[in-house]
TORMIKOL-476540 format. One record per residue (C-alpha): x, y, z; residue in three letters. Coordinates in nm, 3 decimals, decimal comma. Layout:
% residues N
REC        u        v        w  residuo
REC        X        Y        Z      ala
...
END
This chain:
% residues 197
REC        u        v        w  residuo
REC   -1,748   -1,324   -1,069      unk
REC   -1,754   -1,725   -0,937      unk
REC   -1,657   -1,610   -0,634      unk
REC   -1,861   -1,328   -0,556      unk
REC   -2,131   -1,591   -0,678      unk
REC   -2,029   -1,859   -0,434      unk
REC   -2,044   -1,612   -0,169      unk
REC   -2,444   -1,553   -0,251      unk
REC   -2,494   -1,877   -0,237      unk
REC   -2,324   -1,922    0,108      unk
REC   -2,531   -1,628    0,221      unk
REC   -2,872   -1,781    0,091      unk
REC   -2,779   -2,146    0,201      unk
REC   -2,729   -1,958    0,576      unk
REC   -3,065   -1,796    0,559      unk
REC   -3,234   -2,125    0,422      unk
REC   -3,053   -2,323    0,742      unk
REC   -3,183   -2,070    0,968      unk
REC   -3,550   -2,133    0,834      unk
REC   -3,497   -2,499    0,851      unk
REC   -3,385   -2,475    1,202      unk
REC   -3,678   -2,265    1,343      unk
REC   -3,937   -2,532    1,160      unk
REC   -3,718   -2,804    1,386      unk
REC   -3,767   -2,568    1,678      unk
REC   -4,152   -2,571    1,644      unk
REC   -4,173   -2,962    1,584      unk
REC   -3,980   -3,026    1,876      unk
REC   -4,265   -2,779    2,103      unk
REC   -4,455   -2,964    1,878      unk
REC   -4,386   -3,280    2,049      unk
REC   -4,292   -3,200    2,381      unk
REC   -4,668   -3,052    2,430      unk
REC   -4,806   -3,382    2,289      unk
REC   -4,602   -3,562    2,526      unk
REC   -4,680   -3,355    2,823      unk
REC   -5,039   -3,398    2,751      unk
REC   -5,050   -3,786    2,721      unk
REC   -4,827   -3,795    3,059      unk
REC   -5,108   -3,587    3,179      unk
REC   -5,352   -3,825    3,061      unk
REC   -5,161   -4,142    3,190      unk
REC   -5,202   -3,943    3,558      unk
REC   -5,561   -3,941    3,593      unk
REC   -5,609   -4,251    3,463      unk
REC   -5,361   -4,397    3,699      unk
REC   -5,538   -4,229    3,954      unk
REC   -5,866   -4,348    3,830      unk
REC   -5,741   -4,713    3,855      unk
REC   -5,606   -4,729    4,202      unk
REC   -5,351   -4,875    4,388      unk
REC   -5,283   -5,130    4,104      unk
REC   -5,199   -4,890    3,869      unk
REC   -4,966   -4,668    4,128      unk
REC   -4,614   -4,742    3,938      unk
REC   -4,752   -4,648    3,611      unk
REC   -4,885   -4,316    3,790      unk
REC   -4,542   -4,275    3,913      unk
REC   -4,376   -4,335    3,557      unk
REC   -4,662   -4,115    3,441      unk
REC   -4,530   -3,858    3,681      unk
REC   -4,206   -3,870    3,579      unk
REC   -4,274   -3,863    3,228      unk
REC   -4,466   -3,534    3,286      unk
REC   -4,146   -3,411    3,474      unk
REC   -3,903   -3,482    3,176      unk
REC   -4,185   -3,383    2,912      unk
REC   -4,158   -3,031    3,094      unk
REC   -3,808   -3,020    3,129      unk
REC   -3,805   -3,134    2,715      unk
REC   -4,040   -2,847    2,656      unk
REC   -3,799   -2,582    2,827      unk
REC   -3,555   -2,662    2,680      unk
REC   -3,732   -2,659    2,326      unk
REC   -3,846   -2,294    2,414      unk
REC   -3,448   -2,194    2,545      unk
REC   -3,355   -2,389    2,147      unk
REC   -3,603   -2,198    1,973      unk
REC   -3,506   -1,844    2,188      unk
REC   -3,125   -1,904    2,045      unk
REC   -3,271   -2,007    1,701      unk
REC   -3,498   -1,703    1,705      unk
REC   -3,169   -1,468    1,763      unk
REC   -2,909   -1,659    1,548      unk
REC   -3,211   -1,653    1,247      unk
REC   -3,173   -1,288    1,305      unk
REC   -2,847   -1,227    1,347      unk
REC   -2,822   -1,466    1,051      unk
REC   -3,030   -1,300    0,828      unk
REC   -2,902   -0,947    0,874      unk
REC   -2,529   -1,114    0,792      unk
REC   -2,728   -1,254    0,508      unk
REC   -2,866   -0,870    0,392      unk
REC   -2,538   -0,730    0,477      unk
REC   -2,338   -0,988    0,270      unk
REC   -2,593   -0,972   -0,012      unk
REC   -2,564   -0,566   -0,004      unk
REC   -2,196   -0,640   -0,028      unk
REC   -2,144   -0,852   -0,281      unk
REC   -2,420   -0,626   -0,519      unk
REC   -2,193   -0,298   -0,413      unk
REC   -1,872   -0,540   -0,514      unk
REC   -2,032   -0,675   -0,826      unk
REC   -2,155   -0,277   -0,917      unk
REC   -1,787   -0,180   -0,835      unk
REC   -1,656   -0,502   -1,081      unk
REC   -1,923   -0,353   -1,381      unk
REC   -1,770    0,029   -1,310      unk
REC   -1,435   -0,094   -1,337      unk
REC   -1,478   -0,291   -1,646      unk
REC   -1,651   -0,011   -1,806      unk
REC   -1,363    0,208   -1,730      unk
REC   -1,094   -0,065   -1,897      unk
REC   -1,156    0,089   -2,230      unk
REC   -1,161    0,462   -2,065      unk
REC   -0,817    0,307   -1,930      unk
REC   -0,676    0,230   -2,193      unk
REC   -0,776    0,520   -2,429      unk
REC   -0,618    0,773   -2,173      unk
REC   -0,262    0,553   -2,154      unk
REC   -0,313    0,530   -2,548      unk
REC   -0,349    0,887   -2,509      unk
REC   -0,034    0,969   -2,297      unk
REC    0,155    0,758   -2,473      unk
REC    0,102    0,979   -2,802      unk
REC    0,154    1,290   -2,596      unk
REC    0,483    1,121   -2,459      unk
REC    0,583    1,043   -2,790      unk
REC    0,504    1,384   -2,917      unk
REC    0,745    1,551   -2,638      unk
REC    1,011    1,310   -2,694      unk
REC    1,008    1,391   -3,090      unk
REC    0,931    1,779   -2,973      unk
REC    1,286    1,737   -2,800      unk
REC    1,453    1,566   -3,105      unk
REC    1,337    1,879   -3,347      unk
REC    1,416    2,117   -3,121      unk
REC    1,751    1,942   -3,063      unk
REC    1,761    2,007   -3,473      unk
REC    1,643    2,381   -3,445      unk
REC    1,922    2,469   -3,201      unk
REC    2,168    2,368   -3,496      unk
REC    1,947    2,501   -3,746      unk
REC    1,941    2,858   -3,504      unk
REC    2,275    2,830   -3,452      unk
REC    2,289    2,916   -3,840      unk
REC    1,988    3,162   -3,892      unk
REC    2,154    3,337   -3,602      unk
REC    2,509    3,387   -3,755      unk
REC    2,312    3,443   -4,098      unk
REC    2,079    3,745   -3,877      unk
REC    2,408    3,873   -3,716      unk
REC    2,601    3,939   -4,048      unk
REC    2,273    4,154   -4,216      unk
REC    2,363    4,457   -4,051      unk
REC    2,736    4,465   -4,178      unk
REC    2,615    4,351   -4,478      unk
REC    2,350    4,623   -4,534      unk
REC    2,557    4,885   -4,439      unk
REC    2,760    4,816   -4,690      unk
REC    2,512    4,796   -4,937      unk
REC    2,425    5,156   -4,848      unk
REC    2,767    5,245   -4,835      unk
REC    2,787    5,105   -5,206      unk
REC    2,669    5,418   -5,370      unk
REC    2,932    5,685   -5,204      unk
REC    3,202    5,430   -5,253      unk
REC    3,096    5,442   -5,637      unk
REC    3,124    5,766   -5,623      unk
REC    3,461    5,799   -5,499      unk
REC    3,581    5,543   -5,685      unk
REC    3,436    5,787   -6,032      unk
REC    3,575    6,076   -5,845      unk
REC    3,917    5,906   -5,797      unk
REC    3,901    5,811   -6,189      unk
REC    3,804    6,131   -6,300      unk
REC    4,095    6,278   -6,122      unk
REC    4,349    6,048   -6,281      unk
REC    4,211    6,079   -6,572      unk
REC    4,226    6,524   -6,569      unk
REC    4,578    6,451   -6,424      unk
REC    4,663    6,229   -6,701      unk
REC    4,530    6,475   -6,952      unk
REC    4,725    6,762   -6,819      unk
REC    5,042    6,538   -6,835      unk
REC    5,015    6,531   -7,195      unk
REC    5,232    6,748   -7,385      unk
REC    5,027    7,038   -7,568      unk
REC    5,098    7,175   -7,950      unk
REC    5,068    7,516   -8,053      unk
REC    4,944    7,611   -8,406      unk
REC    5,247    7,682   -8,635      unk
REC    5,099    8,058   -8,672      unk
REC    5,084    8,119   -8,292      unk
REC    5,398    7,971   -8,243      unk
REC    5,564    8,197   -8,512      unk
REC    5,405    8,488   -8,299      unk
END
């Protein structure tokens, strides 16, 4: 945020300079046209005046000379200015553009820091919910282990619960049979009258 805010500054203060330095520009043509006109003016009247007034035609003339050579160079200054105030100013829009795309980017990413968050809050609980998945399931195989030894023996033991009813059987049939075989092992009495016959 400070820095991104120093950096608009920097880009503001460059455009302001810029500015500043094309105003200096102008002064300076400013000046140099003055100048060239008074040297100007100091010509004729030298040249009005005579022969006595010769060496202050000459500075005159030489004063005209530099004041053109001042001006020249004012016009190559304000040429650069011109193009560095451009150059300047589209470094200025492009920095500005930047540092509103950065400053967007730092708002999108602080309003996904909660979104963040929430979805590692959220894989952690599905984490957590296949690591305790693992620990019952770790119980269940025991607990199978059982259900499946307890499935395995229902066959056998329903078979025999159908084979209940014919054992029963054959266990009466067996007793009935000992029990006719002990009955015809006991010894039988006549009647005295059919035993006198």
């Amino acid at each position: 945020g400070q820095r991104l805010q120093q950096m608009q500054n920097f880009a503001s203060g460059l455009v302001k300079w810029t500015q500043g330095a094309g105003e200096l520009t102008d002064i300076i043509r400013s000046l140099a046209a003055e100048t060239k006109i008074l040297a100007l003016n100091a010509s004729i009247e030298s040249a009005k005046a005579g022969e006595k007034a010769k060496p202050f035609g000459s500075v005159a003339s030489d004063m005209r000379l530099r004041t053109d050579k001042a001006a020249k160079a004012a016009d190559q200054l304000a040429a650069y200015l011109v193009s560095v105030q451009k150059e300047t100013l589209k470094f200025g829009e492009t920095l500005k553009s930047t540092i509103s795309d950065v400053a967007a980017f730092y708002r999108e990413a602080q309003a996904f820091a909660p979104v963040r968050d929430n979805l590692a809050s959220q894989i952690k609980t599905v984490l957590d919910g296949a690591a305790k998945t693992r620990v019952d399931m770790a119980e269940y195989s025991s607990d199978e282990a059982v259900v499946r030894r307890v499935l395995t023996d229902i066959p056998s033991i329903a078979e025999q619960a159908m084979d209940a009813p014919s054992v029963l059987e054959k266990l009466i049939a067996d007793a009935s049979e000992r029990l006719d075989g002990f009955n015809s092992s006991l010894p039988t009495y006549e009647e005295d009258g059919e035993a006198e016959n």
